[in-house]
C-alpha positions in Angstrom: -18.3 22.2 24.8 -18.3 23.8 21.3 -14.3 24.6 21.3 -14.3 20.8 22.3 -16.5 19.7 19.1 -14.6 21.8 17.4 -11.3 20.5 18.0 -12.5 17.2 17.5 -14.0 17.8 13.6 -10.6 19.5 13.0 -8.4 16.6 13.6 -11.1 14.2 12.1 -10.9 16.2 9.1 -7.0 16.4 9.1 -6.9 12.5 9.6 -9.2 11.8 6.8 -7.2 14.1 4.5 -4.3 12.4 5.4 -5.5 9.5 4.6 -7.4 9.7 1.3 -4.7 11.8 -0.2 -1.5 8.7 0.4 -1.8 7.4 -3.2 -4.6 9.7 -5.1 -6.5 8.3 -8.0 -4.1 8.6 -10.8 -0.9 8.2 -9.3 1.5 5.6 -8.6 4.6 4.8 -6.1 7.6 2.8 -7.6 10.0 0.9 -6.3 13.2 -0.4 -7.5 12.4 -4.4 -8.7 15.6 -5.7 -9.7 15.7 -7.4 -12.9 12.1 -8.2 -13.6 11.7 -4.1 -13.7 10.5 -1.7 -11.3 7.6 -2.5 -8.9 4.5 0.2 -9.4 2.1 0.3 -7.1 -1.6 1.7 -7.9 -3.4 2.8 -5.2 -6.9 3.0 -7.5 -6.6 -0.5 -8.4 -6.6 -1.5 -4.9 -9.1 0.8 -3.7 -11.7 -0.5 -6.7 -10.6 -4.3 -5.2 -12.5 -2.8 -1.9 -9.4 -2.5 -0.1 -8.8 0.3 2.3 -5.7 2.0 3.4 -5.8 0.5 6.6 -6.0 -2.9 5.3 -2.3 -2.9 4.8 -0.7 0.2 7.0 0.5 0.2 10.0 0.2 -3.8 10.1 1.9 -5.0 7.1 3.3 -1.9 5.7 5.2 1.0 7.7 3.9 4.5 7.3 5.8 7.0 6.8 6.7 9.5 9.7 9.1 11.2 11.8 12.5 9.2 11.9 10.8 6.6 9.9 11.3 6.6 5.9 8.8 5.0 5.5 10.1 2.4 3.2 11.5 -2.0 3.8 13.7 -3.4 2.2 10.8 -6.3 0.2 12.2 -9.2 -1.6 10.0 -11.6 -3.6 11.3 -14.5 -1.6 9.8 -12.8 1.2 6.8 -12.2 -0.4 6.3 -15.6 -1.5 6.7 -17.1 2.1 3.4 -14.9 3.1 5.0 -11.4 3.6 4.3 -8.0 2.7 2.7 -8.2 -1.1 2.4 -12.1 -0.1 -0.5 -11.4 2.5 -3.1 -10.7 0.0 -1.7 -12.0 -3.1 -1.5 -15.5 -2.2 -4.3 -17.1 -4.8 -7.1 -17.0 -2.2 -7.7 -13.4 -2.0 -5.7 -12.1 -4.9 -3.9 -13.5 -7.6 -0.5 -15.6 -6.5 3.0 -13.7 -6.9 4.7 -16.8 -7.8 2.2 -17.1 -10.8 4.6 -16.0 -13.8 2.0 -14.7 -15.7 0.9 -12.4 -13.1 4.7 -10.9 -13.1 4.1 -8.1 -15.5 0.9 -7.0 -13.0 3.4 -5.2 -10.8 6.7 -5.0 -12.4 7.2 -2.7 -15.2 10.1 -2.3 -17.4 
């Protein structure tokens, strides 16, 4: 019974670091964003919006893993239909991406 409690707080504690260590306060991922500039992504910002990273991933982003890079192809027209970014940012819950002077929010030149 203890080797089985054990076990268990291991791979609790191995998920959790997994998880709170995808985007780490301070750090960014970027993605190419054509010619409004790259798309940067900060994981703080969302977290301080009360989002968690299981709001998003698996459902409407992949995760990375094996044979899996982790990464889709995103386009804004996709986004704009509801999509990827779209889900949240839609003017209910967050601000609309189709709001021009919300551009500069996520693409950086």
């Amino acid at each position: 019974m203890k080797l089985f409690i054990l076990t268990l707080a291991i791979i609790t504690a191995v998920y959790f670091a997994g998880v709170a260590v995808a985007v780490p306060a301070g750090k960014t991922v970027e993605f190419a964003g054509g010619d409004q500039g790259k798309v940067v992504f900060d994981g703080k910002i969302h977290s301080n919006a009360g989002n968690k990273c299981k709001d998003c991933h698996p459902t409407i982003f992949p995760m990375k893993g094996p044979g899996k890079d982790g990464a889709a192809t995103i386009t804004m027209a996709e986004i704009e239909k509801g999509k990827y970014c779209g889900t949240c940012h839609n003017g209910e819950k967050s601000f609309k991406v189709n709001d021009p002077s919300g551009c500069t929010k996520c693409h950086k030149k």
